[in-house]
C-alpha positions in Angstrom: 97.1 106.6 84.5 99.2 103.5 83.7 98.0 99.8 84.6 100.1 96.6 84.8 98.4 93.5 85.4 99.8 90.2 86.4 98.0 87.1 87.5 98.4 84.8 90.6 96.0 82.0 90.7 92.6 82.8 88.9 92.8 86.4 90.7 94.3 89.7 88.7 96.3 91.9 90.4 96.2 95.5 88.5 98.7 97.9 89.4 97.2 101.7 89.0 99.7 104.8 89.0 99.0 108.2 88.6 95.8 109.8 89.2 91.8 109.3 88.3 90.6 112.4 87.3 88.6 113.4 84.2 91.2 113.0 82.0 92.3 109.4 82.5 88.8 107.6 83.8 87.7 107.1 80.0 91.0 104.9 79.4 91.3 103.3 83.2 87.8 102.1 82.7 88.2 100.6 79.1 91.2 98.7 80.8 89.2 97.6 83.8 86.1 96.5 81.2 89.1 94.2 79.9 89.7 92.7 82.7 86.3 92.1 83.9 85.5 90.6 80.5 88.2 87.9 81.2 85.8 86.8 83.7 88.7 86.2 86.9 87.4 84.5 90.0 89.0 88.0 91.5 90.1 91.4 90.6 92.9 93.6 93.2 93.2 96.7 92.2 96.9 97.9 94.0 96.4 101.7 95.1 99.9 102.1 96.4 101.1 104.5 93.4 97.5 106.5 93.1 98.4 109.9 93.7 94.6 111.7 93.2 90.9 110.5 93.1 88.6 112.6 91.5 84.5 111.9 91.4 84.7 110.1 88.5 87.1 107.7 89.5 84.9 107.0 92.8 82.0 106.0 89.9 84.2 103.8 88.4 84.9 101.9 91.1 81.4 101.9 92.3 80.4 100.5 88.3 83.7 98.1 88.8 81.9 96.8 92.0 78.7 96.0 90.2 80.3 94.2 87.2 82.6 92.2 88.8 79.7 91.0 91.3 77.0 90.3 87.8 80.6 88.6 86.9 80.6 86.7 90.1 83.8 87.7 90.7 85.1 89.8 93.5 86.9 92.9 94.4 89.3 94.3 96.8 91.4 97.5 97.0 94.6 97.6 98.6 98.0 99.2 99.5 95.8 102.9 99.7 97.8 105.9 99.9 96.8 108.3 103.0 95.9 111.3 100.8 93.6 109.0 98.8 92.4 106.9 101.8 91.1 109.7 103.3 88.6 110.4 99.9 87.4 106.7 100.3 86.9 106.6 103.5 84.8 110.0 103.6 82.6 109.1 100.9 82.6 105.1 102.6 83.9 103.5 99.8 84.7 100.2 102.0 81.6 99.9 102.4 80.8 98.7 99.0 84.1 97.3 98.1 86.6 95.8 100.7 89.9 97.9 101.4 92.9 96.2 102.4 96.3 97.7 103.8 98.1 95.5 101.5 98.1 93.3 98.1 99.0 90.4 100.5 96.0 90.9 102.8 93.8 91.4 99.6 94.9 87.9 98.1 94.5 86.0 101.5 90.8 87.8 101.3 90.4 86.3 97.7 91.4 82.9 99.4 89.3 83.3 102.0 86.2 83.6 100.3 87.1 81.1 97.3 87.4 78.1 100.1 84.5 79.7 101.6 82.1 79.3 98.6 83.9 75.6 97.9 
């Protein structure tokens, strides 16, 4: 699993590639535990190269949720593959954490809700 990170604003965008199995969620979520730790006012994490979810990687994300929330930050996936879409929407993943089609739609979310709360 590889992750690039930029910043735009006070949100970080992480690009994930590869896939979030066993094998990979140990170092993904030491690099998300980074991030979180830098305290953003929002975290997008780009699914567009995300080839495979396993279990694991769906507790992750669900552990990602609840620290970036006790962070008082927020959190938005985007740019889902179908193959892996189909995984989060079975289990109702967007029900916990927002899904967007794109990183674009994502930020405007993260806008949204930071004039919101002003």
């Amino acid at each position: 699993m590889k992750v690039h990170t930029q910043r735009i604003g006070d949100v970080i965008v992480a690009q994930l590639a590869g896939e979030i199995d066993t094998m990979d969620s140990d170092g993904l979520g030491e690099a998300l535990a980074e991030i979180v730790a830098a305290q953003p006012a929002g975290l997008v994490l780009d699914f567009a190269q995300v080839t495979y979810i396993a279990s694991v990687g769906l507790s992750l994300l669900l552990k990602l949720a609840q620290d970036m929330r006790k962070a008082k930050g927020k959190l938005v996936i985007a740019a889902v593959a179908p193959a892996v879409k189909t995984v989060l929407d079975t289990v109702h993943l967007g029900a916990a954490i927002p899904i967007e089609t794109t990183v674009d739609a994502a930020l405007g979310r993260m806008a949204v809700k930071a004039a919101a709360s002003v």
